[in-house]
KEVEXTOR-738583 format. One record per residue: z, x, y of N, C-alpha, C, CB in turn; residue in three letters. Coordinates in steps of 0.02 Angstrom, whole numbers, plus 50000, padded with zeros to 5 digits. Glycine has a CB too. Layout:
{{Z, X, Y}, {Z, X, Y}, {Z, X, Y}, {Z, X, Y}, ala} ...
// end
This chain:
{{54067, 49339, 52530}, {53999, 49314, 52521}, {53962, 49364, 52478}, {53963, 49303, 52590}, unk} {{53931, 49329, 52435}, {53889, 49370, 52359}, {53820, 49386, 52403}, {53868, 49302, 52268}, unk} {{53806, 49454, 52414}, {53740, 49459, 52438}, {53680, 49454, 52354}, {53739, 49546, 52489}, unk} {{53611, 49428, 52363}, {53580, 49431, 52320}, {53517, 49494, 52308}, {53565, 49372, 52322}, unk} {{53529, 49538, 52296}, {53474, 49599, 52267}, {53453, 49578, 52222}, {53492, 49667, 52245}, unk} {{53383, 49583, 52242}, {53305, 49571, 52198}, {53297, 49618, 52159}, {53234, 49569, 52237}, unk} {{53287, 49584, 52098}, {53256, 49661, 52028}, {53203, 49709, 52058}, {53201, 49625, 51941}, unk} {{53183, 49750, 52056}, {53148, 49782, 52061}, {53090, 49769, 52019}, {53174, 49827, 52059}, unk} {{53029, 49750, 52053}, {52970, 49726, 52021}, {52947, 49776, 51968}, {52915, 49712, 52071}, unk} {{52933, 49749, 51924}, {52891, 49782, 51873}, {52827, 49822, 51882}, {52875, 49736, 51833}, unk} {{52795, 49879, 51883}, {52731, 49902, 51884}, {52688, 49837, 51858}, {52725, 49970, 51838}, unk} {{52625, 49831, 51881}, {52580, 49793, 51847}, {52558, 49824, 51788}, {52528, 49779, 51886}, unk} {{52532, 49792, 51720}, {52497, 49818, 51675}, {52440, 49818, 51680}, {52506, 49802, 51631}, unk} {{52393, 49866, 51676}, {52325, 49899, 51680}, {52289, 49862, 51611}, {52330, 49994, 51675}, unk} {{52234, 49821, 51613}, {52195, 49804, 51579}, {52179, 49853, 51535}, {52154, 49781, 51608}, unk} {{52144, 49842, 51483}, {52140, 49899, 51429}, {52128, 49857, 51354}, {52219, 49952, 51429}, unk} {{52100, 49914, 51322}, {52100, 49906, 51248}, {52157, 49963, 51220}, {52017, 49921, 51216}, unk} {{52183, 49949, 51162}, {52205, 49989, 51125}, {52171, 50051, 51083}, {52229, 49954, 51094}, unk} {{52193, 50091, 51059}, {52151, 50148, 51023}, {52134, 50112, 50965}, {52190, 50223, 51005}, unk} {{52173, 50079, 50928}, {52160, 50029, 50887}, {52103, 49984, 50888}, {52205, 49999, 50890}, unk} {{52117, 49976, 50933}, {52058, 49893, 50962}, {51995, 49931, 50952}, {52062, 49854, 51071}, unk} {{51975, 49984, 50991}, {51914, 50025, 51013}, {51909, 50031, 50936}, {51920, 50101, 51068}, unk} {{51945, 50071, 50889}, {51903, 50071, 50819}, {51908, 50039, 50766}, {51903, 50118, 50793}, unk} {{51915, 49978, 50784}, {51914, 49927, 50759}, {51829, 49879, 50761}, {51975, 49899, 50793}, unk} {{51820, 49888, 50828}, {51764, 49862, 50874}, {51685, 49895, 50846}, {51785, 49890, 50961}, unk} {{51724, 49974, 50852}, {51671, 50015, 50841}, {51647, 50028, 50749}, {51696, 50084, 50881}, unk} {{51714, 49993, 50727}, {51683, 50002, 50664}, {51662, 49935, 50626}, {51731, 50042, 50623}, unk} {{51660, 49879, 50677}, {51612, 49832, 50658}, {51545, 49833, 50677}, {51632, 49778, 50674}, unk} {{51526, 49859, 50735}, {51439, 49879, 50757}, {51419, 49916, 50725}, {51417, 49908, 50819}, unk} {{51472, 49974, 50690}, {51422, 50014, 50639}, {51407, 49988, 50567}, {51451, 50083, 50627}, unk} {{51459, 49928, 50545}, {51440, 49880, 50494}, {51370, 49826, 50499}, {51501, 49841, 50489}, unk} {{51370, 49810, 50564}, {51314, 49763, 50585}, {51247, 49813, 50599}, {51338, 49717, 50658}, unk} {{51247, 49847, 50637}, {51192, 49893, 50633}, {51163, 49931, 50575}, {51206, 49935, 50671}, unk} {{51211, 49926, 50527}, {51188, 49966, 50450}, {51153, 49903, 50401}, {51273, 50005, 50401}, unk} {{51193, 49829, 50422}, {51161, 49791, 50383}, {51096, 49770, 50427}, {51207, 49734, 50357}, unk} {{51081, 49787, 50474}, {51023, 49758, 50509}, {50959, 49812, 50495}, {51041, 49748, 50596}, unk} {{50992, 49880, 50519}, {50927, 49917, 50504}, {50907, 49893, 50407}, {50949, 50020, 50520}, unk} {{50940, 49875, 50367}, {50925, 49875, 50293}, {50874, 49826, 50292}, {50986, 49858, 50243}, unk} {{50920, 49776, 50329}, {50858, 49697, 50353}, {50790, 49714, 50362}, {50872, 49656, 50436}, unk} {{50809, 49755, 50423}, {50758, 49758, 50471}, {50680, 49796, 50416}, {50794, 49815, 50547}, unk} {{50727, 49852, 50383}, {50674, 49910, 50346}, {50649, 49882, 50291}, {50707, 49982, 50320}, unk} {{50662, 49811, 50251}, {50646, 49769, 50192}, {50592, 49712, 50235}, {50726, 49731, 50149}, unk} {{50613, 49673, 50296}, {50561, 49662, 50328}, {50496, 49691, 50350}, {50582, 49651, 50360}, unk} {{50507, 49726, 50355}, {50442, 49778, 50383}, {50411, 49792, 50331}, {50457, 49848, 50420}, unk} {{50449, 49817, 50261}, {50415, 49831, 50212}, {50381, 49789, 50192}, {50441, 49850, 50171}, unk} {{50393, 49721, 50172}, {50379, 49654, 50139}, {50299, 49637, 50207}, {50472, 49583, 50143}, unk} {{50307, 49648, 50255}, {50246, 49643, 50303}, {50208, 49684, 50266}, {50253, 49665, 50382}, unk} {{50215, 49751, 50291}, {50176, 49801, 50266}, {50128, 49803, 50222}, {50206, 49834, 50247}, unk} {{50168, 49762, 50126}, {50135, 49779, 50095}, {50081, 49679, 50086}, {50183, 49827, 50035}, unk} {{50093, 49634, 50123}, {50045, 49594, 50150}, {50001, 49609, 50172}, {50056, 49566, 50182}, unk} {{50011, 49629, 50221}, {49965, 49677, 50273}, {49901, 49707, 50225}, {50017, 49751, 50309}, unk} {{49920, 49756, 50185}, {49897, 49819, 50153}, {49841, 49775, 50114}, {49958, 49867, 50103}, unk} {{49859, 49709, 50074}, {49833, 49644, 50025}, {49767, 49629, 50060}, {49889, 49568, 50024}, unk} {{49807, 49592, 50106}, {49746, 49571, 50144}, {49675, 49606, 50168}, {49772, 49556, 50196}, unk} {{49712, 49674, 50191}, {49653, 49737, 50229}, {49606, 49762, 50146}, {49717, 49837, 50277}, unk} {{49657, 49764, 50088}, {49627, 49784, 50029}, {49571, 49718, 50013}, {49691, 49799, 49967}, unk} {{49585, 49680, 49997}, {49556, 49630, 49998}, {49485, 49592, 50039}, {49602, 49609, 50005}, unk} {{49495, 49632, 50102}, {49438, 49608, 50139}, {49367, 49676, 50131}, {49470, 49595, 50230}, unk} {{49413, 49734, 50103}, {49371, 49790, 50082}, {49333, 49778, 50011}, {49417, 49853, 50078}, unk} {{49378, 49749, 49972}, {49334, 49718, 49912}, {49272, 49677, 49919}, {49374, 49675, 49875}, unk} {{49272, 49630, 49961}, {49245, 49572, 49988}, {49200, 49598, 50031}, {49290, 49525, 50019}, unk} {{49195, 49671, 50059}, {49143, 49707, 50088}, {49075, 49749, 50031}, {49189, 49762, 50131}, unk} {{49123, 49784, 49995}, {49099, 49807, 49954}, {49054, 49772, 49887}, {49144, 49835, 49944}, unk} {{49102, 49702, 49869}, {49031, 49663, 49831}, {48977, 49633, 49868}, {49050, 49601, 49789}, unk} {{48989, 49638, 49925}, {48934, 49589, 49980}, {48876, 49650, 49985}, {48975, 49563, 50081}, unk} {{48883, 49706, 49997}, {48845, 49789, 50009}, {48816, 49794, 49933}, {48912, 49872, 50032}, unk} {{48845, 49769, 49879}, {48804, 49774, 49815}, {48758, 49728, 49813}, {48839, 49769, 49756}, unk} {{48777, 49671, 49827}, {48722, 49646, 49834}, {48640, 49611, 49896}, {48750, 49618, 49806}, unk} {{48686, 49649, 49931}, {48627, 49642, 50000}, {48592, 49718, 49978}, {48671, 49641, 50106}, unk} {{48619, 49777, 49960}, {48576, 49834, 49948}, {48546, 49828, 49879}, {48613, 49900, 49956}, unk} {{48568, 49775, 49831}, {48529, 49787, 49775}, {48545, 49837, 49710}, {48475, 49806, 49802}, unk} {{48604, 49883, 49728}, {48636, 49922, 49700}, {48715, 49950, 49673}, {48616, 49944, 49725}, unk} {{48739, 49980, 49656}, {48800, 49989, 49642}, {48853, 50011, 49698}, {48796, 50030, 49595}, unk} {{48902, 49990, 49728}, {48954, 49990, 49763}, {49001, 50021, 49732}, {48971, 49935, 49781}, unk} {{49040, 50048, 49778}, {49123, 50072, 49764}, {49184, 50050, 49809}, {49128, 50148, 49770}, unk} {{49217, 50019, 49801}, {49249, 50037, 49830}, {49314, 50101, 49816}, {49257, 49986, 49844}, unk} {{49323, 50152, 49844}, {49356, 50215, 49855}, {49430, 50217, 49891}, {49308, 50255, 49895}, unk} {{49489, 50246, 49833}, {49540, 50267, 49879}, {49573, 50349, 49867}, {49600, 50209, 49871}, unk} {{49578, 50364, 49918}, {49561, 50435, 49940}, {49643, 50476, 49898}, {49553, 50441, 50051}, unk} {{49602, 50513, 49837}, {49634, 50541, 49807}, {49637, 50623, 49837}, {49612, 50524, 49745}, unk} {{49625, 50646, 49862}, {49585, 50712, 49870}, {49630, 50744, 49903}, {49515, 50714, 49906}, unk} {{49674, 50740, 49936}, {49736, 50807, 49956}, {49794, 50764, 49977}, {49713, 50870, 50034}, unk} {{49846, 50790, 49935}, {49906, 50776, 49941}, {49929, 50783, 50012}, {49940, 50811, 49898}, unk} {{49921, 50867, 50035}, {49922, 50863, 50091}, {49926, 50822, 50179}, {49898, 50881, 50075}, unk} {{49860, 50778, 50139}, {49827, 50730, 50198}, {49872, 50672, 50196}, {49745, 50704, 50185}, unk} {{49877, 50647, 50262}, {49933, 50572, 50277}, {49878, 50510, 50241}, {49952, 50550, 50392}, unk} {{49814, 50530, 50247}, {49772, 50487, 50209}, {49780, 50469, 50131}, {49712, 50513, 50216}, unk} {{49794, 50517, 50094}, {49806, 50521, 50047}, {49843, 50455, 49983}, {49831, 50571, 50066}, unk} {{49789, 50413, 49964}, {49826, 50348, 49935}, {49821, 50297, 49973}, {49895, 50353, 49923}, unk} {{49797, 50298, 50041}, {49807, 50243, 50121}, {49725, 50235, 50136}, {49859, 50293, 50211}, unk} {{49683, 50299, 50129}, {49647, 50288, 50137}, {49582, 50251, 50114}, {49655, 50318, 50146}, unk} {{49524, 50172, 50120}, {49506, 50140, 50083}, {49413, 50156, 50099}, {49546, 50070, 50092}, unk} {{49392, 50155, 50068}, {49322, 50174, 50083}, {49269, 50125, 50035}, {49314, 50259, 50067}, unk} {{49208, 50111, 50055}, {49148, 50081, 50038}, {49083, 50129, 50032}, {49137, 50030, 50088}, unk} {{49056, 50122, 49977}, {49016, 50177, 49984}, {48969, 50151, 49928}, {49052, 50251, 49977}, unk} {{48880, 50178, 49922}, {48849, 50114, 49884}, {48808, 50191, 49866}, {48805, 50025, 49929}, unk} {{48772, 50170, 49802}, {48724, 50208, 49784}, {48655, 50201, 49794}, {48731, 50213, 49734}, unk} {{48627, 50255, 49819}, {48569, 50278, 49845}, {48507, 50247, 49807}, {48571, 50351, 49842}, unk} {{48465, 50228, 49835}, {48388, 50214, 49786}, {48323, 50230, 49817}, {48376, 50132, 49766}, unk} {{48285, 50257, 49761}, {48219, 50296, 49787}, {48168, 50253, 49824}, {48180, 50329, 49724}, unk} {{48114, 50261, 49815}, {48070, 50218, 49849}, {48041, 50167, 49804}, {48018, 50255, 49881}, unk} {{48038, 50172, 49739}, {48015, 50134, 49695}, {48106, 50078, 49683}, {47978, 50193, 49622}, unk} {{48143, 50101, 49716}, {48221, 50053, 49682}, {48248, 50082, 49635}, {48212, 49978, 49647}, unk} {{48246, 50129, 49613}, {48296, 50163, 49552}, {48348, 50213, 49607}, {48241, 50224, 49478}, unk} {{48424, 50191, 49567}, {48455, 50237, 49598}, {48455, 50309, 49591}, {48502, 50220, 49594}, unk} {{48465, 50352, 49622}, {48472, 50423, 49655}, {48552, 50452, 49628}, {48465, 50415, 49753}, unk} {{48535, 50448, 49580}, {48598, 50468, 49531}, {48648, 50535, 49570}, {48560, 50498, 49446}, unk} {{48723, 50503, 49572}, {48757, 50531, 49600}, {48756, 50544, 49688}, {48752, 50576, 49562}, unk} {{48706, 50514, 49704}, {48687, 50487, 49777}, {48735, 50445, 49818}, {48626, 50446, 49773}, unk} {{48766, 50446, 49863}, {48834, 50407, 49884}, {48805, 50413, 49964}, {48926, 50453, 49861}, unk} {{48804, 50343, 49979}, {48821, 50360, 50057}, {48866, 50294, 50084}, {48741, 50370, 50108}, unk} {{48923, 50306, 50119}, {48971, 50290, 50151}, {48965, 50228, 50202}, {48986, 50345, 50178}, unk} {{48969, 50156, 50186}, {48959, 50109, 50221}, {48977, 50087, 50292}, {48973, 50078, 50190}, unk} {{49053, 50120, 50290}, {49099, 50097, 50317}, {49158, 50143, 50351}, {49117, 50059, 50273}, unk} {{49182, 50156, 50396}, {49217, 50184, 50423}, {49282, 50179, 50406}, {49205, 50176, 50472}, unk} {{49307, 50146, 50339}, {49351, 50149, 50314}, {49433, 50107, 50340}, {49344, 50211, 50309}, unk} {{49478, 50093, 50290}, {49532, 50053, 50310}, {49591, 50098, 50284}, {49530, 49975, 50279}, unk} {{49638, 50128, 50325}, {49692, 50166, 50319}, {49771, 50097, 50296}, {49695, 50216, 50407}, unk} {{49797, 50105, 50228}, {49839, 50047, 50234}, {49892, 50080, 50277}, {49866, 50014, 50162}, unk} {{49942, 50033, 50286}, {50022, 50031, 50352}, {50059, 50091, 50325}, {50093, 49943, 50348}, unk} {{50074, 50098, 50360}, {50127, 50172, 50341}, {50179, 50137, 50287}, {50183, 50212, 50426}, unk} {{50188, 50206, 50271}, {50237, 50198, 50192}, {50226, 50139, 50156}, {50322, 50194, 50200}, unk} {{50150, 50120, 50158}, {50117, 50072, 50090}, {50057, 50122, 50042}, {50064, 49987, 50130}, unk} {{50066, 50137, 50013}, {50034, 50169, 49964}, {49984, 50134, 49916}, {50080, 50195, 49930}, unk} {{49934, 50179, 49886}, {49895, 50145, 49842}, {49928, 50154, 49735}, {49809, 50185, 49866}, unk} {{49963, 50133, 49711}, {49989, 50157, 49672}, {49930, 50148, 49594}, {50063, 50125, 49679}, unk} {{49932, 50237, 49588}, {49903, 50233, 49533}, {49935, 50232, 49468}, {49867, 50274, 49535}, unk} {{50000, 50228, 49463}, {50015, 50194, 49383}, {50031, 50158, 49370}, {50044, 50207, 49344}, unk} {{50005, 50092, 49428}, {50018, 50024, 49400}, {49959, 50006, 49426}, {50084, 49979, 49419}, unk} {{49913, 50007, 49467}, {49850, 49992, 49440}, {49796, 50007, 49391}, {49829, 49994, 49471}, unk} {{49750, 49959, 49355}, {49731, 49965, 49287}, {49663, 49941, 49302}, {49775, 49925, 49230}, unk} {{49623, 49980, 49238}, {49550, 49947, 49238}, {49567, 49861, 49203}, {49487, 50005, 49177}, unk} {{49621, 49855, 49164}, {49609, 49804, 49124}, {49696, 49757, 49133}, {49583, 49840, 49038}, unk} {{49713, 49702, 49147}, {49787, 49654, 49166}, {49808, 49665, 49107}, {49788, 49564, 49188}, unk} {{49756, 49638, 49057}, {49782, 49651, 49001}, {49797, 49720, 48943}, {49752, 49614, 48982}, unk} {{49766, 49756, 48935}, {49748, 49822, 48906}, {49747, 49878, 48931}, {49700, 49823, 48888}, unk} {{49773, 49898, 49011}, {49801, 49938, 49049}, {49727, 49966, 49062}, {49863, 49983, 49019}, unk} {{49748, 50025, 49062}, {49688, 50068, 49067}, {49687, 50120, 49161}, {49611, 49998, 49054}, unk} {{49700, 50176, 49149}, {49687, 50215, 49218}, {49640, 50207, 49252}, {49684, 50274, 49216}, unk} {{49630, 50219, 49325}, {49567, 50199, 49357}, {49512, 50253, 49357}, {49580, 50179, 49428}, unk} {{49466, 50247, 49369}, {49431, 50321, 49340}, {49414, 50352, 49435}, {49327, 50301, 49270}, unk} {{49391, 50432, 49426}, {49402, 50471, 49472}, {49308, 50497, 49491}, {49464, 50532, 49441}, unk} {{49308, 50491, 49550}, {49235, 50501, 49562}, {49237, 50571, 49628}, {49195, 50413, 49593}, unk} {{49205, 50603, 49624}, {49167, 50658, 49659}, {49132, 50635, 49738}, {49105, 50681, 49605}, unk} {{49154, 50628, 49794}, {49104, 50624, 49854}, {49084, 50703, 49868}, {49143, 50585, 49929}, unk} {{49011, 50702, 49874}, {49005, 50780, 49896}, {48932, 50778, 49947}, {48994, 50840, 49816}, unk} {{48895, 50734, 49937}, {48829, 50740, 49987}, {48850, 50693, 50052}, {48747, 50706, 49945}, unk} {{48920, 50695, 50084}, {48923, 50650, 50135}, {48950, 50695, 50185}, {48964, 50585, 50120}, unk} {{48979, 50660, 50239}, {49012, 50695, 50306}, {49097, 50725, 50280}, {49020, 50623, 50380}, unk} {{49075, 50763, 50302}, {49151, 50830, 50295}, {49214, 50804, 50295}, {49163, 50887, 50365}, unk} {{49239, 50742, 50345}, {49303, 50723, 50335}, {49285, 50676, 50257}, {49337, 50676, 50411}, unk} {{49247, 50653, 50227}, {49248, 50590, 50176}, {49231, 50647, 50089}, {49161, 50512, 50207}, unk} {{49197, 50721, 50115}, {49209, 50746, 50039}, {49281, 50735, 50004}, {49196, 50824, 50037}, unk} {{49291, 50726, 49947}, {49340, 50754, 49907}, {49330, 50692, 49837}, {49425, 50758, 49953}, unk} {{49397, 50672, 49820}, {49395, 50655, 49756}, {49443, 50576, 49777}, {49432, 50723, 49697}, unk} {{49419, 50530, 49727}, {49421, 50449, 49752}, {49419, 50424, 49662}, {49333, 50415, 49817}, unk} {{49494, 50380, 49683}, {49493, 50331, 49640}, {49449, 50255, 49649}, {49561, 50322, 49634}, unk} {{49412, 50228, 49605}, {49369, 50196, 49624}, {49349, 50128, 49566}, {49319, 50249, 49640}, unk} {{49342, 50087, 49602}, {49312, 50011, 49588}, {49243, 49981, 49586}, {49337, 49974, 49631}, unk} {{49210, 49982, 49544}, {49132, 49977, 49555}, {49121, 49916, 49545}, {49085, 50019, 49510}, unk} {{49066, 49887, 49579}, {49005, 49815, 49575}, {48959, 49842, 49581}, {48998, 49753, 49628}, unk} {{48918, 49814, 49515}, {48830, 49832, 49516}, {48812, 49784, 49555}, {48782, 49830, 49443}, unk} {{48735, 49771, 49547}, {48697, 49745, 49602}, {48697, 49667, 49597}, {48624, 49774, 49601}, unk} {{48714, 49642, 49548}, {48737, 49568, 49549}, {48821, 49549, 49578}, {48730, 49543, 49465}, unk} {{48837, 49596, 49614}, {48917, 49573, 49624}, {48952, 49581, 49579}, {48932, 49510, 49636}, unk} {{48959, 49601, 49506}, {49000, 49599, 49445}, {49050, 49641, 49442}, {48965, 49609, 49392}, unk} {{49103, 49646, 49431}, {49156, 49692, 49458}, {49135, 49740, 49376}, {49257, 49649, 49477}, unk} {{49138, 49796, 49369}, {49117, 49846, 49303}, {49193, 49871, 49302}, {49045, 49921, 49317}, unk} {{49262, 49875, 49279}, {49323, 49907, 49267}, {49309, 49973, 49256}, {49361, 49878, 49215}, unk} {{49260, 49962, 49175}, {49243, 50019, 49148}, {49192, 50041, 49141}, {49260, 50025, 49106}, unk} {{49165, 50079, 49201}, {49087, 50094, 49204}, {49068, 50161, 49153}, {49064, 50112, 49291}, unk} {{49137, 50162, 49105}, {49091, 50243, 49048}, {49072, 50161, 48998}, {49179, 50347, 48982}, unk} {{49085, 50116, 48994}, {49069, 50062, 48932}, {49009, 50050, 48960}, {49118, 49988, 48917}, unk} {{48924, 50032, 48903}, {48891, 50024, 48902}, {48878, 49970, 48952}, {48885, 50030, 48855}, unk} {{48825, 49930, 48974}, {48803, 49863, 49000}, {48824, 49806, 48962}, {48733, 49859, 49004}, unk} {{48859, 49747, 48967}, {48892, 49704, 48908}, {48942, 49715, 48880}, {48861, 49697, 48858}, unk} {{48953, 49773, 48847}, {49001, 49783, 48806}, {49075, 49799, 48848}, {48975, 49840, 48759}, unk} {{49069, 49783, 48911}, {49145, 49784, 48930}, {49178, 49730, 48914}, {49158, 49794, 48998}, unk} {{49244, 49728, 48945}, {49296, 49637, 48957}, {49269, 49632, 49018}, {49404, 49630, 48962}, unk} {{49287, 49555, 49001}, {49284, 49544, 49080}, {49314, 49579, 49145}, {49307, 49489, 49086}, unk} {{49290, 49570, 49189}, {49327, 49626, 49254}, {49396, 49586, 49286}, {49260, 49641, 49336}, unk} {{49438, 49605, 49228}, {49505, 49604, 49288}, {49543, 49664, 49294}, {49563, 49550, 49272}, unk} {{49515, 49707, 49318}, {49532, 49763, 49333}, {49611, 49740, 49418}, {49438, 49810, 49351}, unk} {{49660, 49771, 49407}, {49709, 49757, 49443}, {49707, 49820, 49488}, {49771, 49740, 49404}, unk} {{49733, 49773, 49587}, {49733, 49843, 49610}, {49799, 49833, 49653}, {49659, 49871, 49655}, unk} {{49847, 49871, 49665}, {49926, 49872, 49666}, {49947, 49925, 49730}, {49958, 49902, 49584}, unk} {{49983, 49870, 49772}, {50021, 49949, 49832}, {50076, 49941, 49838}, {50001, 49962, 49917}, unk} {{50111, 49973, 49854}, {50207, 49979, 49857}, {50229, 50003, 49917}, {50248, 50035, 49801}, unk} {{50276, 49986, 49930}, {50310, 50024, 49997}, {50366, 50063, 49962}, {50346, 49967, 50065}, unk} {{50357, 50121, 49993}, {50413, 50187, 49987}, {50391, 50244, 50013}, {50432, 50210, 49916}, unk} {{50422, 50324, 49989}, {50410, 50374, 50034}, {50375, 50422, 49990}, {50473, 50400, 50069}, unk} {{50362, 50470, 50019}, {50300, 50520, 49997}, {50317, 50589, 50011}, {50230, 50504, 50036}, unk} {{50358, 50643, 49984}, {50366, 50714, 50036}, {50297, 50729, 50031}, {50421, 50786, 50010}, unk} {{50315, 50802, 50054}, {50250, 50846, 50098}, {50237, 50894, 50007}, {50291, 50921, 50201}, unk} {{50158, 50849, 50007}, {50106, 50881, 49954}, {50148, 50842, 49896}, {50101, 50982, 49947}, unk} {{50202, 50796, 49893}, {50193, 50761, 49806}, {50138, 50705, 49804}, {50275, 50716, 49775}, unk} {{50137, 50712, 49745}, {50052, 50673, 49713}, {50075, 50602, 49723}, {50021, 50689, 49609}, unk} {{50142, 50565, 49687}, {50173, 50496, 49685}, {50208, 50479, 49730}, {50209, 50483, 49636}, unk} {{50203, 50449, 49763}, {50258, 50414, 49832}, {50311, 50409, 49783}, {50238, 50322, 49879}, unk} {{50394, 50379, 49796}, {50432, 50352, 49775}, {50462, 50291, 49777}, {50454, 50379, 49779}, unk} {{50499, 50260, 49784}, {50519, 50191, 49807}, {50602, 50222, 49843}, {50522, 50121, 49726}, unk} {{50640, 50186, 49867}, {50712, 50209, 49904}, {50718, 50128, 49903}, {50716, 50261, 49996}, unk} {{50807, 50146, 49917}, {50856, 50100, 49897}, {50832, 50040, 49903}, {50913, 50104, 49930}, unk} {{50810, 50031, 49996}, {50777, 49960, 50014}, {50724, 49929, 50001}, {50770, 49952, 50063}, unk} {{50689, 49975, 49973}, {50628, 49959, 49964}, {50587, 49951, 49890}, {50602, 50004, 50001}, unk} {{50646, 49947, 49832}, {50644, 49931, 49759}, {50615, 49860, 49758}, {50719, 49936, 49721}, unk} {{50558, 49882, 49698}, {50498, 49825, 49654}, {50464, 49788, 49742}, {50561, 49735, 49578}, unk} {{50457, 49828, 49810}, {50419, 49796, 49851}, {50362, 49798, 49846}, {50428, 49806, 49899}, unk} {{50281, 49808, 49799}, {50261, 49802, 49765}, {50212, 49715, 49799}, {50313, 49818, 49710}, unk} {{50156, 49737, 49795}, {50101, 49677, 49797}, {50033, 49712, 49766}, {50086, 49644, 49886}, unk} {{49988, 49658, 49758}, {49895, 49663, 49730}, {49871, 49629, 49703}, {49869, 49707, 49690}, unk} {{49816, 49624, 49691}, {49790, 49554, 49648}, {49719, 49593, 49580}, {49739, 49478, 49731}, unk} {{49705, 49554, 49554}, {49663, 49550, 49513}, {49597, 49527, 49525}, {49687, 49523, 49474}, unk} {{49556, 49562, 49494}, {49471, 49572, 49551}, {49439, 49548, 49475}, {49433, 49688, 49597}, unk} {{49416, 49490, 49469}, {49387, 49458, 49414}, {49322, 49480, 49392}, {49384, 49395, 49427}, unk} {{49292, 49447, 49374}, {49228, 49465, 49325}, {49153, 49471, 49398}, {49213, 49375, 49246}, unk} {{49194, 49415, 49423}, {49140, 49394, 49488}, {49157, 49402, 49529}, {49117, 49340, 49502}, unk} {{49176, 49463, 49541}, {49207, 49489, 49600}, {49269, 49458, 49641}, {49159, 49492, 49640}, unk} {{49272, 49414, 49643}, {49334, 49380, 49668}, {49407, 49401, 49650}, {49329, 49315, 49649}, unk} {{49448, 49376, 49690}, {49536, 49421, 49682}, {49568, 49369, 49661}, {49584, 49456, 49758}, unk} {{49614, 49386, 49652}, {49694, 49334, 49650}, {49744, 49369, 49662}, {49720, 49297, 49579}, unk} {{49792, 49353, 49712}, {49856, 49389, 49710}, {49909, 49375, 49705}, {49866, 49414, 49745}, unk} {{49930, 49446, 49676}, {49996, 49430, 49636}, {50044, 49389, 49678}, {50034, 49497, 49611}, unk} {{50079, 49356, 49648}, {50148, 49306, 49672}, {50213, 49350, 49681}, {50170, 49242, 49608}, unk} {{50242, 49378, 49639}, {50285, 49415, 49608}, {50278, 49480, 49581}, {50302, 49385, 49571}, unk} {{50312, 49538, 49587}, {50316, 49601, 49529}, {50311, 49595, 49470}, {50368, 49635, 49525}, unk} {{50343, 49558, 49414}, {50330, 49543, 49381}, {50262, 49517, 49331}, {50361, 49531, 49398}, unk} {{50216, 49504, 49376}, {50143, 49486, 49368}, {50101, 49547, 49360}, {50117, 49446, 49429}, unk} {{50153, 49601, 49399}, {50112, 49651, 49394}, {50139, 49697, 49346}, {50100, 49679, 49456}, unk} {{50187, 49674, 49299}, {50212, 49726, 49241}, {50261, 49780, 49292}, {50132, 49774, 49195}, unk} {{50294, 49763, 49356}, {50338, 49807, 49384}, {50386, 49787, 49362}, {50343, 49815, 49447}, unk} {{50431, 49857, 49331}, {50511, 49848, 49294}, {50558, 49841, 49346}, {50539, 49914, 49246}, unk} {{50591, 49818, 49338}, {50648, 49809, 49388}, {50674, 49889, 49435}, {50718, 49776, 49336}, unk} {{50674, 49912, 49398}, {50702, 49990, 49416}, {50634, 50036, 49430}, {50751, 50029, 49343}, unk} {{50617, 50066, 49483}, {50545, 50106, 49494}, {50573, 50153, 49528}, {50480, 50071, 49534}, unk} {{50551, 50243, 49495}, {50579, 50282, 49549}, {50507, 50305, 49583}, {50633, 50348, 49521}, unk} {{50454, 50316, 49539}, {50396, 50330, 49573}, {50327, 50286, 49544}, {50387, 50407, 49568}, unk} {{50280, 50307, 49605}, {50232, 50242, 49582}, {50169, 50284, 49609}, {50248, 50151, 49626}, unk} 
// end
């Protein structure tokens, strides 16, 4: 008689990944997480510099309303005055000129309307693509605060309406003899080190770029596209 002996059972196999598997796994989350943060940092930017439009925009719309409820010349101000400062280019200010008792202004007289609009982080105010003129370029001109409160002295790029609301581009040109006011005003998203004068733009954040055009009568339009605004495809600083 054939007795029957049983195989000897096999160990069980232990669940598991392979070393393989694991970096395989791991080197698809770091593919998905690299294309998401890119997403994520072009989203935010593209908000940002909406954002920045809108807040610029409602400061314009402050500032011709203060010219003409005070009867006098308005600015609106963006805070050129220390590299240093996180304000620096972000910061937006309203500020109207002074008048005596008879109504003549108080030349070089500034006092400060408004407590001011800081744009979104890493949106900048870019001064070499905004212009006194869409058509005929032109730099924005640079004004002096000095008879006001201590945080608001320094030096401001600036946008003027006289006392009828009229946007002035170029307030060294006589009365009349300017163009019309389409003076353009322009912000970008990118980065800024510690004390440079020009933000830059980075990889994700190339021609992100918005602003509009501030007409004769104060009113805006904004841009659609970079392109509208004379931005080249390629921008390293702005």
């Amino acid at each position: 008689m054939y007795s029957h002996r049983p195989k000897p059972s096999q160990p069980p196999r232990k669940a598991g990944f392979s070393l393989i598997e694991l970096l395989t796994v791991i080197a698809i989350i770091s593919v998905l997480m690299t294309v998401g943060a890119i997403g994520i940092g072009s989203l935010l930017g593209g908000k940002g510099v909406t954002s920045a439009v809108a807040s610029a925009e409602s400061v314009f719309d402050e500032a011709r309303s203060t010219a003409v409820s005070q009867r006098t010349k308005a600015r609106v101000l963006i805070d050129a005055t220390n590299p240093r400062n996180p304000n620096y280019l972000r910061r937006m200010l309203v500020a109207f000129e002074e008048l005596d008792e008879q109504g003549n202004p108080k030349s070089g007289q500034w006092t400060i309307s408004n407590r001011g609009v800081v744009l979104p982080d890493q949106v900048y105010f870019s001064k070499a693509y905004s212009k006194k003129s869409l058509t005929s370029g032109g730099e924005m001109d640079k004004m002096t605060l000095s008879n006001v409160g201590r945080d608001f002295v320094g030096e401001y790029y600036y946008y003027e309406f006289n006392e009828e609301g009229i946007c002035r581009p170029d307030t060294n040109a006589s009365i009349g003899s300017e163009k019309p006011g389409n003076a353009t005003f322009v912000v970008g998203t990118g980065i800024r080190e510690a004390n440079a004068e020009n933000p830059r733009v980075t990889a994700s954040t190339k021609r992100d770029f918005g602003g509009f055009v501030i007409w004769r009568n104060g009113r805006t339009s904004v841009f659609r596209n970079p392109s509208q605004i004379n931005i080249p495809d390629s921008v390293t600083e702005f």
